[in-house]
C-alpha positions in Angstrom: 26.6 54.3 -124.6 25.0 56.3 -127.3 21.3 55.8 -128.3 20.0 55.0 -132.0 16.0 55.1 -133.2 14.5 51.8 -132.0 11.2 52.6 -133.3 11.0 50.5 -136.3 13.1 47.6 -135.1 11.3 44.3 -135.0 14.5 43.3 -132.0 16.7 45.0 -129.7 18.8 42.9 -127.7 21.6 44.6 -126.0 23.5 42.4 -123.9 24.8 45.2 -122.0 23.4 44.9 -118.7 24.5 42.2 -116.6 21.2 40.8 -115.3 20.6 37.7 -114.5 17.8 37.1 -117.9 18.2 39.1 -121.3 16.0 41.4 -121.4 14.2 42.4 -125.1 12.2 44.2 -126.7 10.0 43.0 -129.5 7.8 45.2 -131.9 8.3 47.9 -128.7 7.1 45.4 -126.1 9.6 44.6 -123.7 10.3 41.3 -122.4 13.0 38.8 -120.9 13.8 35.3 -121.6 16.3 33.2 -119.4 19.9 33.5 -119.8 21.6 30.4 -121.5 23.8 28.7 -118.9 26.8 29.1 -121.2 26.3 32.9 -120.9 28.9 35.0 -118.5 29.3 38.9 -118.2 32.7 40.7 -118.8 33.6 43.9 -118.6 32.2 45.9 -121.2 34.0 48.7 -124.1 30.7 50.5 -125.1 28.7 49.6 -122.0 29.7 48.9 -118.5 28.7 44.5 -119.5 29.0 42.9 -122.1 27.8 39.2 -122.7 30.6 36.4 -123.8 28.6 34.0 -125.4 30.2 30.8 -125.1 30.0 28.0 -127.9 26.9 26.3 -128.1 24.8 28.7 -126.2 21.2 29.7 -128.1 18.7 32.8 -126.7 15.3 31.6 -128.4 13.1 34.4 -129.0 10.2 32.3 -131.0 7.9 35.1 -131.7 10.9 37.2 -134.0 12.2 36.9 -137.3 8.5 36.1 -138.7 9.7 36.6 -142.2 9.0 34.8 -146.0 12.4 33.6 -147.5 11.6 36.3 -149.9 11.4 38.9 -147.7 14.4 41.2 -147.4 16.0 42.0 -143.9 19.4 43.1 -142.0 20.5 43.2 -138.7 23.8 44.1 -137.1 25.6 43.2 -134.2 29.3 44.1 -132.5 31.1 40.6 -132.3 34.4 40.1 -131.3 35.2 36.3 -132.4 38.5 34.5 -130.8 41.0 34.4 -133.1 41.0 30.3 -133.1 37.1 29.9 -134.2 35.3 31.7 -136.5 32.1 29.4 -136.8 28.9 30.0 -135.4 25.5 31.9 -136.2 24.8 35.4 -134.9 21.1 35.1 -136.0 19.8 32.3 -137.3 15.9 30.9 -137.7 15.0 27.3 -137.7 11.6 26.0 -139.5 11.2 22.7 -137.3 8.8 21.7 -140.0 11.3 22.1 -142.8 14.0 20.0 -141.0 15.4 23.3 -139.5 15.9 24.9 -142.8 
């Protein structure tokens, strides 16, 4: 796979490995969190695995996304969705003290 400048990312999370936790890196400080359960590795196009995230699954990484709903951001992410179901979130932040919102 080819590289790209992750210096001034705020997340990298490639998915792309196989192990048995994600591993992450966050403001250049790498780190791991548990795999959701719902969570399997396929074979891979761009990488040797790739992760098929199966409904319902959530990787919480509580310390990102520490933005201001004024505050302007992007992220991208290859996603290949099945052809029946489109819903979901690819990134998503939830104030629990604004009902989620």
């Amino acid at each position: 796979a080819g590289q790209f400048p992750t210096s001034d990312l705020e997340l990298l999370v490639p998915l792309d490995d196989g192990a048995a936790t994600v591993r992450y890196e966050l403001r250049g400080q790498k780190s791991e969190a548990p795999l959701p359960a719902t969570v399997e590795w396929r074979e891979g196009k761009l990488a040797a695995k790739a992760a098929y995230v199966n409904q319902g699954a959530i990787l919480e990484v509580p310390a990102a996304g520490d933005f201001e709903s004024n505050q302007g951001f992007s992220y991208s992410a290859w996603v290949k969705l099945p052809a029946n179901d489109g819903s979901g979130a690819i990134l998503a932040r939830m104030n629990e003290a604004e009902n989620y919102q």
